[in-house]
C-alpha positions as CSV (number, residue, x, y, z in Angstrom):
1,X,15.1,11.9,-9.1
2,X,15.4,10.4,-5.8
3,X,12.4,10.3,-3.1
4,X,13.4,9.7,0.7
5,X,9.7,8.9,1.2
6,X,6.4,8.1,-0.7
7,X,3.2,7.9,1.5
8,X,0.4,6.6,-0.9
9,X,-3.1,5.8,-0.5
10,X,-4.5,3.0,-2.2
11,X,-7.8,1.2,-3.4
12,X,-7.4,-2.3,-1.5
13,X,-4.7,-4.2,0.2
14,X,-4.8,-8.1,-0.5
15,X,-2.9,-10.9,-0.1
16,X,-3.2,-12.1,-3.7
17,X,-3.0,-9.1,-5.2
18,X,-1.1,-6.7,-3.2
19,X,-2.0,-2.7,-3.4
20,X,-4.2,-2.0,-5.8
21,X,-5.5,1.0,-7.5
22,X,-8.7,1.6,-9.8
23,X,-7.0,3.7,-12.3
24,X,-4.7,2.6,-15.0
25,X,-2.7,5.7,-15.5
26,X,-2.1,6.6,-11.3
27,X,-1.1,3.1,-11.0
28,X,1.8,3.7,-13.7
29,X,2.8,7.0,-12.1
30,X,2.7,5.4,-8.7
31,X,5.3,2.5,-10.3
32,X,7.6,4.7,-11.4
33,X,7.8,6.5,-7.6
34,X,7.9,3.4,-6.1
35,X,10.6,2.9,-8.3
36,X,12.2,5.9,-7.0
37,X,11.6,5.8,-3.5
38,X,13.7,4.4,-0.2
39,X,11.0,3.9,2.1
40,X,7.1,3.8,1.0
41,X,4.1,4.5,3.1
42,X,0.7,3.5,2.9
43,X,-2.4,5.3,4.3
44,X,-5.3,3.3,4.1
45,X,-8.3,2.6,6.3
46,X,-9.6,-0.8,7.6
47,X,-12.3,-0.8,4.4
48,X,-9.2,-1.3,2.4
49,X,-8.0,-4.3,3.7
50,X,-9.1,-7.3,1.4
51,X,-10.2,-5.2,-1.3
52,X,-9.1,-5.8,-5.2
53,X,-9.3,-3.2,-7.2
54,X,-8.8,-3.4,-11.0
55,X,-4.7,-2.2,-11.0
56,X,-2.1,-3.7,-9.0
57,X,0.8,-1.7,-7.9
58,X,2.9,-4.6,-6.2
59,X,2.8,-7.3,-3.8
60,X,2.5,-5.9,-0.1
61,X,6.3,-6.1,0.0
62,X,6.7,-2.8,-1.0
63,X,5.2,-1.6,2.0
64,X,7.8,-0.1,4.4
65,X,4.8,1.0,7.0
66,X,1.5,0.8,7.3
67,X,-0.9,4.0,8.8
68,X,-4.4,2.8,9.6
69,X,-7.7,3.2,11.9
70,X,-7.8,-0.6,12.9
71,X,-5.1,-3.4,13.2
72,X,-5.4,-5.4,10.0
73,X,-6.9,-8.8,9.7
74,X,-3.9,-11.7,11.2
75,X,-3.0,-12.8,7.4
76,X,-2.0,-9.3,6.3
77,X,-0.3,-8.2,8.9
78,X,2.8,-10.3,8.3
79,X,3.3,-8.0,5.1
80,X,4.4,-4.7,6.3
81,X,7.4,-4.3,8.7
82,X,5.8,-1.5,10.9
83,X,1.8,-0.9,10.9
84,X,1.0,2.2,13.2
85,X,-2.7,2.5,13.9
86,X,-4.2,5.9,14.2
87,X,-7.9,6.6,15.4
């Protein structure tokens, strides 16, 4: 299988540990899409940013773009090569 595109939401987005995810078995599913996928997008509202949840999906790298509702805080937004903000 072969995916174009993956948009994913997520639990948090942190520096340390990347996008994370509250549920053992979605993160494993998400990993192997991930795995599959050319470009990955992220949905995730500004109460996301700095968040840790309890599963990690990967370091921010794996984020092609970026939709939120507010530009995210200076140290994050280094991680994603395109962030669109939405209201």
């Amino acid at each position: 299988m072969h995916l174009d595109l993956l948009v994913l939401g997520c639990g948090g987005l942190s520096i340390d540990h990347g996008v994370t995810y509250f549920d053992p078995a979605e993160v494993e599913v998400r990993r192997t899409l991930v795995d599959l996928a050319d470009r990955i997008v992220v949905a995730a509202d500004h109460t996301k940013f700095g968040r840790k949840k309890a599963m990690a999906l990967g370091d921010l790298s794996i984020v092609d773009v970026l939709v939120t509702d507010e530009l995210p805080p200076a140290e994050l937004r280094p991680a994603f090569v395109d962030i669109v903000v939405a209201p």
